[in-house]
C-alpha positions as CSV (number, residue, x, y, z in Angstrom):
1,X,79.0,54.8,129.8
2,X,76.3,52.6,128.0
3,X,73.9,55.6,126.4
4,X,70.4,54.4,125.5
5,X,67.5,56.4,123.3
6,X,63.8,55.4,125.9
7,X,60.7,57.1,126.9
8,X,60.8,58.9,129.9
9,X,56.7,59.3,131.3
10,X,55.3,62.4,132.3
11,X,51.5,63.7,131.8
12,X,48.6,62.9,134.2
13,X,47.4,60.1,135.8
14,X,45.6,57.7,133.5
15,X,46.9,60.2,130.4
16,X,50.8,58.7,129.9
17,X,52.8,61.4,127.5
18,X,56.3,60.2,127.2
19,X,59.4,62.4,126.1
20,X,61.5,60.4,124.6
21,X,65.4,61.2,125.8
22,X,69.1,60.2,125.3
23,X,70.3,58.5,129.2
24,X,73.1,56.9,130.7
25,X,71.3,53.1,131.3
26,X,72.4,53.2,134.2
27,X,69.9,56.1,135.6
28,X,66.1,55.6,136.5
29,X,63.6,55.5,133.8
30,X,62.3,59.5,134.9
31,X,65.8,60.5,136.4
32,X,68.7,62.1,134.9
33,X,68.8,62.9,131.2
34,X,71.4,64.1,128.3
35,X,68.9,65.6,125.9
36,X,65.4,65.4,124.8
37,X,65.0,65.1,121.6
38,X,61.0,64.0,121.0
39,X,58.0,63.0,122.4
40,X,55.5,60.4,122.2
41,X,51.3,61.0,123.0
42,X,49.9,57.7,122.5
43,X,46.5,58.6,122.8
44,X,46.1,62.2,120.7
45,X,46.1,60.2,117.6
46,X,47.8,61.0,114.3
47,X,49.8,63.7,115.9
48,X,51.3,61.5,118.4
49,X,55.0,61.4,117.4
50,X,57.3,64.4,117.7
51,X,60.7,63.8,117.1
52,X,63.9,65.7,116.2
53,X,65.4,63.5,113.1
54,X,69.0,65.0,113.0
55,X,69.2,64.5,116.6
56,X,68.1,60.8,116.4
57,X,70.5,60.1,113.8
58,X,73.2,61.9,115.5
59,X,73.1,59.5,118.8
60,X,72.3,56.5,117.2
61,X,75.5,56.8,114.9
62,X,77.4,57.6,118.2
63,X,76.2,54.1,119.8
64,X,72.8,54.9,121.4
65,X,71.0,51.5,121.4
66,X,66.9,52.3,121.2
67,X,64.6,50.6,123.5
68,X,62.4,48.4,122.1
69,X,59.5,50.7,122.4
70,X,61.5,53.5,121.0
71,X,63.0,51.5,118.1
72,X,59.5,50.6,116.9
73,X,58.8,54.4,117.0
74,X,61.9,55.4,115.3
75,X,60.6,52.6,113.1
76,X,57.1,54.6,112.4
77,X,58.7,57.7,112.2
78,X,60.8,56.4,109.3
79,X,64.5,57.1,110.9
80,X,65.7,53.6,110.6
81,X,64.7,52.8,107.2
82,X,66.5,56.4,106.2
83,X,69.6,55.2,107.5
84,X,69.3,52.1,106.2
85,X,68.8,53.3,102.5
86,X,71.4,55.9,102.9
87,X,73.9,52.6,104.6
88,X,73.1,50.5,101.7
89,X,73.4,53.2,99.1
90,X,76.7,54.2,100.3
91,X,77.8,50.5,100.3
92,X,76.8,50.4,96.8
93,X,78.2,53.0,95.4
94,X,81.6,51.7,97.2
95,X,81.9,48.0,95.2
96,X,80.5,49.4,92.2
97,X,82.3,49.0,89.2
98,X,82.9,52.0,86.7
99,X,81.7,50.6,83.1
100,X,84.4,51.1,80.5
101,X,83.8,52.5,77.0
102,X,83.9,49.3,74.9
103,X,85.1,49.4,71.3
104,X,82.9,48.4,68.9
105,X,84.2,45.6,66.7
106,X,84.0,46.2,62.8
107,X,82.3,43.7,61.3
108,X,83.1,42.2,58.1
């Protein structure tokens, strides 16, 4: 089962709110679901995003590939560039070396 993070619409006509939900890709864009875990008003403005972090995060490192749409608001939301700090800071810290006291030399 290929599990994808996209907007499902809801709201009025001609006033799109979106909730933006773990699926199976296989099911319809407003059909069957696994778990909400934002949502997106694109036109109230600054408050527009609304998304559960730890959730996000969760999914994607269980293999939930975003939509496009949704990547570019995990994007604004900063999720992708946490995870890629915390990936590259991990990866660091992995192949560092450990410095070693040095003796100092005497000098004549």
């Amino acid at each position: 089962m290929a599990v994808r993070i996209r907007l499902r619409r809801t709201g009025r006509k001609k006033q799109p709110t979106y909730r933006i939900v773990v699926a199976d890709s296989r099911s319809p864009r407003d059909g069957k679901f696994i778990e909400v875990i934002g949502q997106y008003a694109p036109r109230s403005g600054e408050q527009a995003l609304n998304l559960r972090n730890d959730r996000a995060n969760y999914w994607l490192d269980n293999g939930a590939q975003p939509s496009d749409t949704v990547r570019s608001l995990l994007r604004k939301a900063g999720v992708l560039k946490a995870r890629h700090e915390q990936r590259l800071a991990s990866k660091l810290t992995a192949t560092a070396v450990p410095l070693t006291e040095q003796a100092e030399e005497p000098t004549a």
